[in-house]
Structure formats: structure tokens, C-alpha cells
MMTF fields as JSON, N, C-alpha, C and O atoms, coordinates in Angstrom:
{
  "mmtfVersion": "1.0.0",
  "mmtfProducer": "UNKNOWN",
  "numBonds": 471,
  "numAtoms": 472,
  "numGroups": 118,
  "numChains": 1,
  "numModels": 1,
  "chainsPerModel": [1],
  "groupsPerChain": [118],
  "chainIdList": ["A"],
  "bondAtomList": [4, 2, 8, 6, 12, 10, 16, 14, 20, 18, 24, 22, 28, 26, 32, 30, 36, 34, 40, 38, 44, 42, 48, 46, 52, 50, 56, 54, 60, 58, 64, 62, 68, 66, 72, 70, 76, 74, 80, 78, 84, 82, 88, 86, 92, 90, 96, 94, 100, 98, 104, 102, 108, 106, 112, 110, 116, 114, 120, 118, 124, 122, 128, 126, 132, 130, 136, 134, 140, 138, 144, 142, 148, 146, 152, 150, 156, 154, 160, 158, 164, 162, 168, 166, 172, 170, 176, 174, 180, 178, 184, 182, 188, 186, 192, 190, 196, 194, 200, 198, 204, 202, 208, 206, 212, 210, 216, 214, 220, 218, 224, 222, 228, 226, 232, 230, 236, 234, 240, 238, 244, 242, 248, 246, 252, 250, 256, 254, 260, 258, 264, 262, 268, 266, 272, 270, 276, 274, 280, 278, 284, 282, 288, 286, 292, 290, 296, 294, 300, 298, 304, 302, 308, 306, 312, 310, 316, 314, 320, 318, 324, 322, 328, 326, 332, 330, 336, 334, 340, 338, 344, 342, 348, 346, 352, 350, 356, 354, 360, 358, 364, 362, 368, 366, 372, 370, 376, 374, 380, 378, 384, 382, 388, 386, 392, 390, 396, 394, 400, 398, 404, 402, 408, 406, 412, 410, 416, 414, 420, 418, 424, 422, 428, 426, 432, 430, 436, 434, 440, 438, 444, 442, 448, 446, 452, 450, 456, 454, 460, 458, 464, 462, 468, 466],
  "bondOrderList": [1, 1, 1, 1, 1, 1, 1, 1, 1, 1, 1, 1, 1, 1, 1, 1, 1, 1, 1, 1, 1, 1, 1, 1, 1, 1, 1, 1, 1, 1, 1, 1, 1, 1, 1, 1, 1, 1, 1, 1, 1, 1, 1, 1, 1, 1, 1, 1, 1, 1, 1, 1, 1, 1, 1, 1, 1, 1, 1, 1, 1, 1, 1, 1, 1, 1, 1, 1, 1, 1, 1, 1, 1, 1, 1, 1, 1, 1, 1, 1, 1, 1, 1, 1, 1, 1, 1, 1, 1, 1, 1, 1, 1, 1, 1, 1, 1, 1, 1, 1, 1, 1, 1, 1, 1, 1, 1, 1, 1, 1, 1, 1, 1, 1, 1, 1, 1],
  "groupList": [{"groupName": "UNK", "atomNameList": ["N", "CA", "C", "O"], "elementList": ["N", "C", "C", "O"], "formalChargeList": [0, 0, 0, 0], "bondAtomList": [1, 0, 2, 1, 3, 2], "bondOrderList": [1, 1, 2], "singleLetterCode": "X", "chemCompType": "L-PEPTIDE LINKING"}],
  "groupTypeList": [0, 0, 0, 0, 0, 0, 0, 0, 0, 0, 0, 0, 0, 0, 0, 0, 0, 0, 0, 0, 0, 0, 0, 0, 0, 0, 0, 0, 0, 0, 0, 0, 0, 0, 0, 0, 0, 0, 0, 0, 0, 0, 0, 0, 0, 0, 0, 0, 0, 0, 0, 0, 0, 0, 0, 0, 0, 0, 0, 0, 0, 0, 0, 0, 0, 0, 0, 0, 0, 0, 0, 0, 0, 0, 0, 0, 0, 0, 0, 0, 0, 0, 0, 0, 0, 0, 0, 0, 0, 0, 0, 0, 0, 0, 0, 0, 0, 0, 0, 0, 0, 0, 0, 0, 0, 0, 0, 0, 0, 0, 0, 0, 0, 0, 0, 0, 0, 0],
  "groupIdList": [1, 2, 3, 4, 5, 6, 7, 8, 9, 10, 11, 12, 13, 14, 15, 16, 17, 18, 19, 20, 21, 22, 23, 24, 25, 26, 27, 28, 29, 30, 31, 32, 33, 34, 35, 36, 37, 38, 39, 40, 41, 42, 43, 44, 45, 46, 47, 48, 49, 50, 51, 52, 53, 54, 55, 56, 57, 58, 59, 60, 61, 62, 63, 64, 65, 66, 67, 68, 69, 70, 71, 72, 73, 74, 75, 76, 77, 78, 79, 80, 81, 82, 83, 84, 85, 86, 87, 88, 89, 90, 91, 92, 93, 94, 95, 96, 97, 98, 99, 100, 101, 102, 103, 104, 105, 106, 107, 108, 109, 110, 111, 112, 113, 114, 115, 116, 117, 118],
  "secStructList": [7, 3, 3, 3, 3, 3, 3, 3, 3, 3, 7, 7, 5, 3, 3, 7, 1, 1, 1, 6, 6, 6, 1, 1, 7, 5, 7, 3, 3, 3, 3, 3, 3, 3, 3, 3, 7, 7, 6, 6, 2, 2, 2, 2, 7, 7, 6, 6, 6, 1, 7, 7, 2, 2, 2, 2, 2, 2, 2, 2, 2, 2, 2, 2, 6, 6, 7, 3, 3, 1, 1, 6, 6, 2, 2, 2, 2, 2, 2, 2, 2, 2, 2, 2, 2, 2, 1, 7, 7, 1, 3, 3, 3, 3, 3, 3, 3, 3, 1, 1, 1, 1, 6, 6, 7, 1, 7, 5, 7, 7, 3, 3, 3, 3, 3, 7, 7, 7],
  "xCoordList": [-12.959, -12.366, -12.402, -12.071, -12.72, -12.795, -11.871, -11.649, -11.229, -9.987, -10.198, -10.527, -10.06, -10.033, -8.416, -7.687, -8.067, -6.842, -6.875, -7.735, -5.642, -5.209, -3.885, -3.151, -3.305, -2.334, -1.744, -2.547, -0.764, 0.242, -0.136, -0.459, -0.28, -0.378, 0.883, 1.72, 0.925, 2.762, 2.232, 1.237, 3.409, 3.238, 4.695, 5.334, 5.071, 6.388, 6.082, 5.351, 7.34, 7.512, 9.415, 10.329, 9.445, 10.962, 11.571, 11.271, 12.52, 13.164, 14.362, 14.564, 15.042, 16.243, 16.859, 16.652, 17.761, 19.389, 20.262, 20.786, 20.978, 21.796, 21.188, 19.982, 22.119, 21.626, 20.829, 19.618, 22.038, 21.315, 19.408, 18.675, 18.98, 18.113, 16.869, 15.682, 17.353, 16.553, 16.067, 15.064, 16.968, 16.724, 15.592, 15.398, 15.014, 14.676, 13.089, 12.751, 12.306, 11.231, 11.049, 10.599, 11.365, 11.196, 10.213, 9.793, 9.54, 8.809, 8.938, 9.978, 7.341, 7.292, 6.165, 5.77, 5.646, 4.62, 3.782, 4.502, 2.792, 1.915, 1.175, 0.683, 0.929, 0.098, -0.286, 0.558, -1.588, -2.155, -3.52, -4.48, -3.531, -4.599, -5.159, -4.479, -6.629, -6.857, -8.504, -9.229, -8.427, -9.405, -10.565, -10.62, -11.224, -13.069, -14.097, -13.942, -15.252, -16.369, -17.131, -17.782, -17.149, -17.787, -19.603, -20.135, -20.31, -21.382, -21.955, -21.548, -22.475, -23.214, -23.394, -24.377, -21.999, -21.665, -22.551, -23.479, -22.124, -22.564, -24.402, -25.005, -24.791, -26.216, -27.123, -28.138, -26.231, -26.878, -26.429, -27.352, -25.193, -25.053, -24.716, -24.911, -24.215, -23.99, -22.404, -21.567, -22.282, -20.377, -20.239, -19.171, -21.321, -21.289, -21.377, -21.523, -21.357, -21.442, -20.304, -20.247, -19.17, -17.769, -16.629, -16.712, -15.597, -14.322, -13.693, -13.182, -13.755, -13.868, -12.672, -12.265, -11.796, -10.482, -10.04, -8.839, -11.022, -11.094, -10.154, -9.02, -11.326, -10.775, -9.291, -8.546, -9.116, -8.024, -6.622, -5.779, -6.625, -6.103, -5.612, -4.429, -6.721, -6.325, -6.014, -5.53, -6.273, -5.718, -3.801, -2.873, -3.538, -2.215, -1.656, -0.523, -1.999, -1.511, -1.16, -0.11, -2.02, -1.447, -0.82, -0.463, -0.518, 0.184, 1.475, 2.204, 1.715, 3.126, 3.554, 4.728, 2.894, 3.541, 4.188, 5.17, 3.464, 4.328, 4.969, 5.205, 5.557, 6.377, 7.541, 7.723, 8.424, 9.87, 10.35, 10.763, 10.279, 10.889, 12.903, 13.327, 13.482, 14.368, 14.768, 15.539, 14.076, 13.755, 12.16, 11.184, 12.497, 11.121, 10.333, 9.284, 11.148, 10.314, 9.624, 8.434, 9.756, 9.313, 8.12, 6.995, 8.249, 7.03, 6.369, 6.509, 5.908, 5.678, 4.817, 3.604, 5.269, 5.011, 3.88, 2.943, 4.304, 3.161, 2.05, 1.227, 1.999, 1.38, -0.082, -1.291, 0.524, 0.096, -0.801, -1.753, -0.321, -1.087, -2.203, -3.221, -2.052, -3.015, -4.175, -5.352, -3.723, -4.984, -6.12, -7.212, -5.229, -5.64, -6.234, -7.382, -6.255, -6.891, -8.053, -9.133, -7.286, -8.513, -9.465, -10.507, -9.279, -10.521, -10.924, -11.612, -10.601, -11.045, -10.944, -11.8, -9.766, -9.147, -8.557, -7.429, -8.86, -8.168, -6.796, -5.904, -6.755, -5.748, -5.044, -5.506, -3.746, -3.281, -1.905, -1.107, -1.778, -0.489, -0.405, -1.177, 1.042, 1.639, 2.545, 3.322, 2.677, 4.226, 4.189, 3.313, 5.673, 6.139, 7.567, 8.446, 7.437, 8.319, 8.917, 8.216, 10.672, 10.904, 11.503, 12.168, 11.233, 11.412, 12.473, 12.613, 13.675, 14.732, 15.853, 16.972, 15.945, 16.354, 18.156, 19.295, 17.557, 19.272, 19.271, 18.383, 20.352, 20.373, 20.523, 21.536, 19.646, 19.568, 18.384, 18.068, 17.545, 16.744, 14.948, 14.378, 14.641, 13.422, 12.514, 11.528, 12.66, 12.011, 12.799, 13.007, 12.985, 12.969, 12.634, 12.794, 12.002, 11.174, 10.597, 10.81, 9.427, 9.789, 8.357, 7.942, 7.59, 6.384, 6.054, 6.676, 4.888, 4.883, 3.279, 2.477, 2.756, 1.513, 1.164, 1.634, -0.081, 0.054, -1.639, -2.416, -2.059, -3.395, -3.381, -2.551, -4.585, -5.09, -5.68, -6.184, -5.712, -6.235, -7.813, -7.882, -9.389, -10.128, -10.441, -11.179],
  "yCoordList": [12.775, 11.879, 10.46, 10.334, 9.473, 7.686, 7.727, 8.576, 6.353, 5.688, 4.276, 3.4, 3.987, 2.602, 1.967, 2.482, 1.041, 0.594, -1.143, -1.933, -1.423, -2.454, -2.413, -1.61, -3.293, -3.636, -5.108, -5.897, -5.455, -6.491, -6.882, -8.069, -6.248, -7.129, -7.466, -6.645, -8.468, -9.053, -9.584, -10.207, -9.003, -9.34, -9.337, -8.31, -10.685, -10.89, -10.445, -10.642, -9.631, -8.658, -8.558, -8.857, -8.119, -7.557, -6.264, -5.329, -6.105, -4.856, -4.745, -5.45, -3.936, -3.674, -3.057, -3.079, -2.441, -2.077, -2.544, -2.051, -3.777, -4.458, -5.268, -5.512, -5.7, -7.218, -8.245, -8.463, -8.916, -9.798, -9.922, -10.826, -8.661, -8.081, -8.22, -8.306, -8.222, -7.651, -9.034, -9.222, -9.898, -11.797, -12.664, -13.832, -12.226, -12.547, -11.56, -10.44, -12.641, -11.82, -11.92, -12.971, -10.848, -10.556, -10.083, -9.057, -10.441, -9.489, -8.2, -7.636, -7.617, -6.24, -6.87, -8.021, -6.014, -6.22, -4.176, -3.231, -3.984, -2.707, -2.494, -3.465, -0.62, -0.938, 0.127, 0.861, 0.462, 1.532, 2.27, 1.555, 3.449, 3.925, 4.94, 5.707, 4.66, 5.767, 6.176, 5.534, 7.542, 8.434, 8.477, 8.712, 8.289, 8.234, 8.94, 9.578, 8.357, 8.477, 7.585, 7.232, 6.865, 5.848, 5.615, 4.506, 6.92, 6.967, 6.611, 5.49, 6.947, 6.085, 4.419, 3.756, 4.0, 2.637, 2.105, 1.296, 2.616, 2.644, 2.215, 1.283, 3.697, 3.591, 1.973, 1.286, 2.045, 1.429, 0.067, -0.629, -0.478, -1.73, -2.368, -3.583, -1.813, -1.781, -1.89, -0.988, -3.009, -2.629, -1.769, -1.789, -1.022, -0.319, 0.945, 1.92, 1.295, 2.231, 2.868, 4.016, 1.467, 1.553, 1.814, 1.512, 2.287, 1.823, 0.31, -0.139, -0.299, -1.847, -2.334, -2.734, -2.399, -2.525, -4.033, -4.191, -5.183, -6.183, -5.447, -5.427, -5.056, -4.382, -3.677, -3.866, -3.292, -1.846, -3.328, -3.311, -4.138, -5.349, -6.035, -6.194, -6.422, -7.419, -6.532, -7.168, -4.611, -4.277, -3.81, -3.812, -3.501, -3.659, -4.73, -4.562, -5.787, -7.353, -7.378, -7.968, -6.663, -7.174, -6.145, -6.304, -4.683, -3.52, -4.257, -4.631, -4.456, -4.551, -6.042, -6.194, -6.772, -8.052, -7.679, -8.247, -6.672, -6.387, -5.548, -5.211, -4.808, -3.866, -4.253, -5.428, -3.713, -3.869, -2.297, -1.541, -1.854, -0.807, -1.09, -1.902, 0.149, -0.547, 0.351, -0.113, 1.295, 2.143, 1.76, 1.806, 1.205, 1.407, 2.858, 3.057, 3.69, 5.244, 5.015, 4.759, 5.014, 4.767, 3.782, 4.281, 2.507, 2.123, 2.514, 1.381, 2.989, 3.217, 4.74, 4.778, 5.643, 6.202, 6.023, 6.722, 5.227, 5.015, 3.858, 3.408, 3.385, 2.741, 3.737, 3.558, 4.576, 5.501, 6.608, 7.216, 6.769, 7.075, 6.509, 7.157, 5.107, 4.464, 4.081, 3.916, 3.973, 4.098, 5.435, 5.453, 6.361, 7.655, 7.781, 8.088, 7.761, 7.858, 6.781, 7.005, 5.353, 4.329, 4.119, 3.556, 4.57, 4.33, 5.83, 5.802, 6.907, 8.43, 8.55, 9.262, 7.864, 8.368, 9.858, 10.005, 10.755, 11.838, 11.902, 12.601, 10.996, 11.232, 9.789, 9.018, 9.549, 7.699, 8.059, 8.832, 6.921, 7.168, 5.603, 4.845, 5.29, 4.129, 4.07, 5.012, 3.056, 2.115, 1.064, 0.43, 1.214, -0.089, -0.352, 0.434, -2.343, -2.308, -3.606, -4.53, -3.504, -4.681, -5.381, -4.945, -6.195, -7.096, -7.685, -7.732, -8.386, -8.845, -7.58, -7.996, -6.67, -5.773, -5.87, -6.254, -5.356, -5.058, -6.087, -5.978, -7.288, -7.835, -7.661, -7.179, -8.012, -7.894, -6.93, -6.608, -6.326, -5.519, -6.094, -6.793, -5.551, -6.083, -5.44, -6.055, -4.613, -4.154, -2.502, -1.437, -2.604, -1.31, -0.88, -1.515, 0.565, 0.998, 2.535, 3.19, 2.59, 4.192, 4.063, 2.964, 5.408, 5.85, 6.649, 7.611, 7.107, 8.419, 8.839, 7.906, 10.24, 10.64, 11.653, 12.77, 10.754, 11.935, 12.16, 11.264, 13.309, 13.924, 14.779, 15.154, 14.952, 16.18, 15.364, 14.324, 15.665, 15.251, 15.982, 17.196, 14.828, 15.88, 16.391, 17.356],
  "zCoordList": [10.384, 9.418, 9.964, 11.143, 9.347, 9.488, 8.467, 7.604, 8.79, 8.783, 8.203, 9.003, 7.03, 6.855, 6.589, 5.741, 7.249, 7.16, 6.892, 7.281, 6.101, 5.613, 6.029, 5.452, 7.144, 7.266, 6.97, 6.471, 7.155, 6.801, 5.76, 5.793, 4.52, 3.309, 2.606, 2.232, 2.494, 2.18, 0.438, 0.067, -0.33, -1.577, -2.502, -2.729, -2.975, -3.524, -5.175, -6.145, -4.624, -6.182, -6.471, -5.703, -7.618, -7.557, -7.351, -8.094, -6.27, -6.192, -5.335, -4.347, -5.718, -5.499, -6.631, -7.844, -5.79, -6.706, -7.006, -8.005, -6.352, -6.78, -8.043, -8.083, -9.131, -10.323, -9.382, -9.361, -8.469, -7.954, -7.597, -7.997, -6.708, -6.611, -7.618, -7.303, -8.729, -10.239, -10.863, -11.552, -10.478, -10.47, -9.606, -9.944, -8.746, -7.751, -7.301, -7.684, -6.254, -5.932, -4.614, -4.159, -3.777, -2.484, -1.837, -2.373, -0.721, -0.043, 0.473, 0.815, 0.513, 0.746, 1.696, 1.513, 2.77, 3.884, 3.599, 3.919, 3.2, 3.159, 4.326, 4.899, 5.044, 5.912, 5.38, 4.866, 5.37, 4.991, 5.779, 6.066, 6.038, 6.719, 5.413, 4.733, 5.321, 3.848, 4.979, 5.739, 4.486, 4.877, 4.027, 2.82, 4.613, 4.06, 5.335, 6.376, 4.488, 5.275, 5.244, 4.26, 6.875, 6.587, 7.055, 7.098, 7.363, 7.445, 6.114, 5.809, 5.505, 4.539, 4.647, 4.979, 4.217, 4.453, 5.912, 5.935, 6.725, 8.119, 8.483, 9.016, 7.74, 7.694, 6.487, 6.607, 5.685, 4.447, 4.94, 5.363, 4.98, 5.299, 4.026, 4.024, 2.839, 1.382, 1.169, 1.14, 1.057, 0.43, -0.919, -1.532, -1.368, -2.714, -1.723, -2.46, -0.603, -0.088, 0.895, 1.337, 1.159, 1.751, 1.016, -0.175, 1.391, 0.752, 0.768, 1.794, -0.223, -0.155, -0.241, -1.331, 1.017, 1.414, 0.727, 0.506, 0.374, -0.238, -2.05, -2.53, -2.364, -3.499, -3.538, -4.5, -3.018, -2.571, -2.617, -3.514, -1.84, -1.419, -2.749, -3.051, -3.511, -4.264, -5.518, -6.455, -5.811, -7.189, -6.433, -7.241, -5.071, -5.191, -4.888, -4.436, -4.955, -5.548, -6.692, -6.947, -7.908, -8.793, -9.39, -10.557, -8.612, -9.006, -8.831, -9.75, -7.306, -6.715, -7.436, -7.771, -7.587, -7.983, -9.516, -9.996, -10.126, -11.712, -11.796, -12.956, -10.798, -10.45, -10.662, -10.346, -11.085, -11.379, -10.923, -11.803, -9.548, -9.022, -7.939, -7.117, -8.671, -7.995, -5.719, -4.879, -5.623, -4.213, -4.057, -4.805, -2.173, -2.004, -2.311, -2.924, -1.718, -2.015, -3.647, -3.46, -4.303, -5.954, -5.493, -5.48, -5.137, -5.014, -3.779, -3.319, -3.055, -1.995, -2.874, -2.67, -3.578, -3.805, -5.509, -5.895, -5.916, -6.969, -6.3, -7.097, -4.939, -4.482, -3.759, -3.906, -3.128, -2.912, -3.781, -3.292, -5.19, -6.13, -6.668, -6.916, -6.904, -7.457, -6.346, -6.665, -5.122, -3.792, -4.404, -4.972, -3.955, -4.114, -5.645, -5.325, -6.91, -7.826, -8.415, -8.963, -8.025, -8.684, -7.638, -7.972, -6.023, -5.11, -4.468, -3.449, -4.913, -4.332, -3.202, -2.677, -2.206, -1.352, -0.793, -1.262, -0.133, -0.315, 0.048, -0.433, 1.05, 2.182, 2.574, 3.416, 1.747, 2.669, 3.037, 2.506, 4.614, 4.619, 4.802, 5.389, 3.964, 3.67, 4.182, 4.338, 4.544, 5.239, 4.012, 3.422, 3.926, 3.159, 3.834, 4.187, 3.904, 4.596, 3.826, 3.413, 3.67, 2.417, 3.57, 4.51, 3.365, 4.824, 4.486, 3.264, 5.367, 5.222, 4.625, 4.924, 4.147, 3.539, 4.62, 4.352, 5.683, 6.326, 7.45, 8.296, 7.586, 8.233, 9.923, 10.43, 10.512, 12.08, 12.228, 13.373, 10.962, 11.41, 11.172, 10.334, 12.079, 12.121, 11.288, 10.883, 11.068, 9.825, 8.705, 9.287, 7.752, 6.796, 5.6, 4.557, 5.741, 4.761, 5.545, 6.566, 3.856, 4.166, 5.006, 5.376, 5.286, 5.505, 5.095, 5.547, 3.954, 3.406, 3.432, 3.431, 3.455, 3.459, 2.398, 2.18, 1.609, 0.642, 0.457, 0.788, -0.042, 0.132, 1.285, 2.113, 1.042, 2.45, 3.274, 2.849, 4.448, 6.077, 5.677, 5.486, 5.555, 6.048, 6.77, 6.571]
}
């Protein structure tokens, strides 16, 4: 199994549970490792032949930015879906991390893995 990963992608969206929360657009930071194969790509030298982490990047930009979720798990988890169905991922595991969330902490959020390992 090859590994393509996208980490620190930071993208201001709204979420929370509190009202206040629901007013406002906070950051989230994504890291993602998604399972492929990257021989082809490899041999050909073809971005029609990679998982085009460019792509992957800029459609959850504009997932998470229109998101109105109020648990990271919820987004974290339809983030995870739409990897997995609009780019034929089998296998991603996501970190999402809402940054600023609990004061003094350096980071919180979930990590979740969904698909099969090939």
C-alpha cells in the first residue's frame, strides 16, 4: 500500500455547539493519509495517473467552508466520505483538529479511519 497524504490544511468554516459558535467562522487544520497506488503515476509521469492531492485539497475547501456542522466527529466524518467516494480512495485516515477549541491546549479533535487497509 502507498500513502498519499495532505497535511495541515487549515480552512475557516462554522462549527460548534454553543449560538455563539454558529455566528462565527473558525478554524479547522486536516491531515490526511489516503491509500492508493502509486505505480502507474510513478511509471507514466501523468497527474491523470496520480491521486491529485491538489484536487482532493481544493474540493474539501469548498466542502468544509459550507459546512454548517455542529461536532467535529460529523465533519470529520463526512469529510472522510467524500475523499473516499469523489476520488476512489479505499482507505483514509483523518485528523481533524479545531484549533483553539479548549484553552491551553495545543491541539483538539478527533482521528478517524475509514475503508479497508490494502
Amino acid at each position: 500500500m502507498d500513502i498519499v497524504f495532505l497535511h495541515g490544511l487549515r480552512i475557516e468554516t462554522v462549527i460548534g455547539v454553543y449560538d455563539w459558535e454558529k455566528t462565527i467562522r473558525q478554524p479547522v487544520v486536516l491531515d490526511l493519509d489516503m491509500a492508493t497506488d502509486v505505480a502507474r503515476a510513478a511509471a507514466t509521469d501523468r497527474i491523470e495517473d496520480a491521486l491529485d492531492y491538489k484536487a482532493v485539497a481544493k474540493r474539501l475547501k469548498e466542502f468544509v467552508a459550507a459546512s454548517r456542522c455542529e461536532l467535529v466527529e460529523t465533519l470529520a466524518e463526512r469529510c472522510a466520505q467524500l475523499v473516499r467516494e469523489e476520488f476512489g480512495v479505499s482507505w483514509v485516515r483523518l485528523r481533524l483538529d479545531k484549533t483553539g477549541a479548549v484553552t491551553d491546549a495545543g491541539a483538539v479533535g478527533v482521528v478517524i479511519e475509514r475503508g479497508t487497509r490494502p
